[in-house]
N, C-alpha and C positions, 0 to 999 in steps of 0.2 A: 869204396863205392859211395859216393854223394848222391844223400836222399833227402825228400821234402816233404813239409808240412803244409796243408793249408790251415790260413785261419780265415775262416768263415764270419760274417759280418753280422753282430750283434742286432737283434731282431725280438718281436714279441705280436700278437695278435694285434694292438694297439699301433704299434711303430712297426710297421715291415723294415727287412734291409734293405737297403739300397738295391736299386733294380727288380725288387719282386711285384709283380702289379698287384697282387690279389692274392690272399693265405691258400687258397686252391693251386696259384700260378707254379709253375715248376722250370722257372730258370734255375735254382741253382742246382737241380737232379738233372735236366739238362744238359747242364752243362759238364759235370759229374762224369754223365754218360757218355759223354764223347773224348774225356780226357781218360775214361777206362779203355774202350774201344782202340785208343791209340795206347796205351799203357798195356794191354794184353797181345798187341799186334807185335811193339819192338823186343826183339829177343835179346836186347841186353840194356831196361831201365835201368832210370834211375830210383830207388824204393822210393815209394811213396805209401807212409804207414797206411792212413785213413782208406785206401782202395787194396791194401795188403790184407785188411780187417776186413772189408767189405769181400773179398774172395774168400775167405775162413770163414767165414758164417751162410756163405751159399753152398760151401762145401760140407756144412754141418759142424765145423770145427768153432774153436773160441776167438772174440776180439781180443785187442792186445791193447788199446788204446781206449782211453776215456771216451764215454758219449755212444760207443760203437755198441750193439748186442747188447749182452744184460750186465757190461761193465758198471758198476757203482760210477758214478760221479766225484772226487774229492772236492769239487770247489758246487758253493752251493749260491745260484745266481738269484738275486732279489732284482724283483721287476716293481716299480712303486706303481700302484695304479689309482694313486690318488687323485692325479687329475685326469683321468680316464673318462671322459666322458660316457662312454658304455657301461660305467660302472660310477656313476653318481646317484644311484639311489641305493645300492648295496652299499654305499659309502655313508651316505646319509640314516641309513639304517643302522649303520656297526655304530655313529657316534650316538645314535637317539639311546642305543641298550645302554653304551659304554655309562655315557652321564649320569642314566637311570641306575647303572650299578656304583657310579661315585658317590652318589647322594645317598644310597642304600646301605654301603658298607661305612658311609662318612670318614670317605679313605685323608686320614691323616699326612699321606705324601704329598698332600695339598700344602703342606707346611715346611717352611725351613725344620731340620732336625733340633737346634736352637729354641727356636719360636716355639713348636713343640712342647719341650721338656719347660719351658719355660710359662708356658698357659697350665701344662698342668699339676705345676707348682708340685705339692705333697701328695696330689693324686695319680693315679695310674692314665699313663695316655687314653687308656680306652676311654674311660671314662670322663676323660675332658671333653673328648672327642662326640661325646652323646650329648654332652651339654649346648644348646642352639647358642647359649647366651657365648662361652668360652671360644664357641668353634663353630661362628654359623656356613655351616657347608654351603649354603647355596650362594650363598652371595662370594663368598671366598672359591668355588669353581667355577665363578662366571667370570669373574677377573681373570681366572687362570686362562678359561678358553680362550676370549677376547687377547689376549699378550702370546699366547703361545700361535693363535691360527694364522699369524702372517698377514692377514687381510690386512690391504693399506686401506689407507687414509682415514685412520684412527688416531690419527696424534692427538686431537683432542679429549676422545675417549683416555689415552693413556695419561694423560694427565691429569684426569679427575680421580682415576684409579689414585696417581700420587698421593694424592690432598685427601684422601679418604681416612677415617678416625682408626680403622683397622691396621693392625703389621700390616698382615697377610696382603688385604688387598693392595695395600700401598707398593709392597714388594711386587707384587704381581705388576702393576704396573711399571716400576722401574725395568722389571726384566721384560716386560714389553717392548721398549724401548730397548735395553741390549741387541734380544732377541732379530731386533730390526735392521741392527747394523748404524753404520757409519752415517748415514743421511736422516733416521730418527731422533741419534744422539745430536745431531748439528739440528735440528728443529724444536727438540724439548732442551736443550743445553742448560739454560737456567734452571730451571724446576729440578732437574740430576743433579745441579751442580751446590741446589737446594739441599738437596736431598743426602749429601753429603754428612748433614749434620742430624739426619733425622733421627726420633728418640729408641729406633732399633736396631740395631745393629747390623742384623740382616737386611735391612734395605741401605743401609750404610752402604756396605761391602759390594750388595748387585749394582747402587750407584759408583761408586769406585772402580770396579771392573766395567760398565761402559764408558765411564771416561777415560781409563786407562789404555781401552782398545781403539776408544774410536774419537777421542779428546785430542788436546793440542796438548805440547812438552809442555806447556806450563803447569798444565793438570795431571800428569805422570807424578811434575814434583810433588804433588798436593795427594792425592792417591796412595803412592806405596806408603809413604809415613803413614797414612792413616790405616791401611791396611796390616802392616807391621803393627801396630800396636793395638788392633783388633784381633792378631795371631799371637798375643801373649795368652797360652793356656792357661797359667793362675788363676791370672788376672778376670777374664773373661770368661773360664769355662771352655774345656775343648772343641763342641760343637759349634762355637763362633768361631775359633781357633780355626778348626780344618777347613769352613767355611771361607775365610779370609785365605787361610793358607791356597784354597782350591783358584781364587782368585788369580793372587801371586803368578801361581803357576801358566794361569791363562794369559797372562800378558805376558810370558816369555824371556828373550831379551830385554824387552825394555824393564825389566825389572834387575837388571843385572849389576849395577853400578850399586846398586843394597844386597848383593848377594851376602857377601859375611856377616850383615846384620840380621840378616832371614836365616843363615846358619848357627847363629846365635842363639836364638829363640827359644825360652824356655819350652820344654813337652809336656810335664806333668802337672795335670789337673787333680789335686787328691781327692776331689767330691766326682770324677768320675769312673763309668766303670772299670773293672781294671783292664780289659782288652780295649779298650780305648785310651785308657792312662797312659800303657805300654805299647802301644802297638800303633796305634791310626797316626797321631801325629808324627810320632819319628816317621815313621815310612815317607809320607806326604813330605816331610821336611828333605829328607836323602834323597826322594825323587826331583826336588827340586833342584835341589845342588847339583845331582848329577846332568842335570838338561840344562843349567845356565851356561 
């Protein structure tokens, strides 16, 4: 016996589906009800699950199917309502706590892992992290906002970020420009392609990974060599290693013509920890081999 499913069209208070005029309007119950009406009229359907469930639960019995009665859900749907305008001051609210709790906790994932470990030298992260002078939080997550929130016409902005005496901020601006896509990198190209040579490593690497995505082949040549040899864990320390490595990974194919010299790559950093030593970079390195 041949049976059917409806799929029903994707819909949210914000975005009605197609055909509903108003969260009150009841075309698709509607319509429902008249595809029942004939569905309990013919004495030899075709099953139709979702109105098979819908007769079990008027009958006091159980659904059978997702969504119906007090079935659990398996798939669990995310509605963004960022740009919601019904919800641009609840928005605007959740980012005033969040900032007020980055500057509070002076949350350190404002920082490459690298950068990191590397301000605060023989002391304990936290306590780099307390220091204004080592780790000035405010200015280091205003760069991050500004590169992370997408707002165009900022190219100017991002490239003062560049030129700034800070890692942090400097990175923060290059991943601005990533961040942006193909049309930022063709606007700041110089200044990334600057930046190539700059005195941290991790802004090396975020400028290498936008040209490498959104550059010309001549810049792929110039990239992975520099990439590759920023993923020597030795050499560098593994936290610029995975770093570079993560890179790699994100250009893909076009990384593939260095594939055997990316499987080359030494692992072992002896100054780091040992489930880092042993464990982060092979993985990251076997993941890549296996996707090229």
């Amino acid at each position: 016996m041949p049976s059917v499913d409806f799929l029903f069209k994707d819909g949210n208070h914000a975005k009605l589906p197609p055909g509903k005029i108003s969260v009150e309007s009841t075309e698709y119950g509607s319509w429902l009800a008249s595809i029942w009406n004939c569905y309990v009229a013919d004495p030899d359907p075709p099953r139709i699950r979702v109105l098979d469930d819908f007769g079990r639960l008027v009958l006091g019995g159980a659904a059978t199917k997702e969504g119906c009665g007090q079935i659990v859900y398996g798939i669990a749907v995310i509605d963004n309502l960022a740009a919601s305008p019904q919800h641009k001051a609840t928005l605007e609210r959740f980012r005033k706590v969040h900032h007020q709790h980055e500057l509070a906790v002076r949350d350190l994932g404002l920082l490459p892992e690298g950068e990191m470990h590397a301000r605060a030298g023989t002391s304990a992260p936290y306590d780099m992290g307390r220091d204004a002078k080592r780790f000035p939080a405010e200015r280091i997550l205003a760069a991050a906002d500004l590169a992370s929130s997408l707002q165009p016409g900022v190219t100017t902005r991002l490239e003062a970020l560049m030129q700034d005496s800070d890692n942090a901020i400097r990175y923060w601006g290059v991943m601005g420009v990533l961040i942006r896509g193909k049309d930022e990198v063709a606007k700041l190209r110089t200044p990334v392609r600057r930046s190539l040579t700059d005195s941290s490593p991790h802004v090396r690497i975020a400028a290498a990974e936008a040209l490498g995505l959104h550059g010309t082949e001549q810049d792929i040549q110039t990239v992975v060599p520099l990439l590759l040899e920023l993923a020597d864990s030795p050499k560098h320390g593994s936290y610029v290693a995975i770093h570079a490595l993560n890179a790699i990974d994100a250009l893909g194919p076009k990384a593939l013509p260095w594939k055997s010299q990316i499987l080359a790559l030494p692992t072992v950093d002896p100054a780091s920890p040992e489930r880092v030593r042993t464990e982060y970079t092979a993985k990251l390195l076997k993941r890549i081999g296996e996707s090229l």
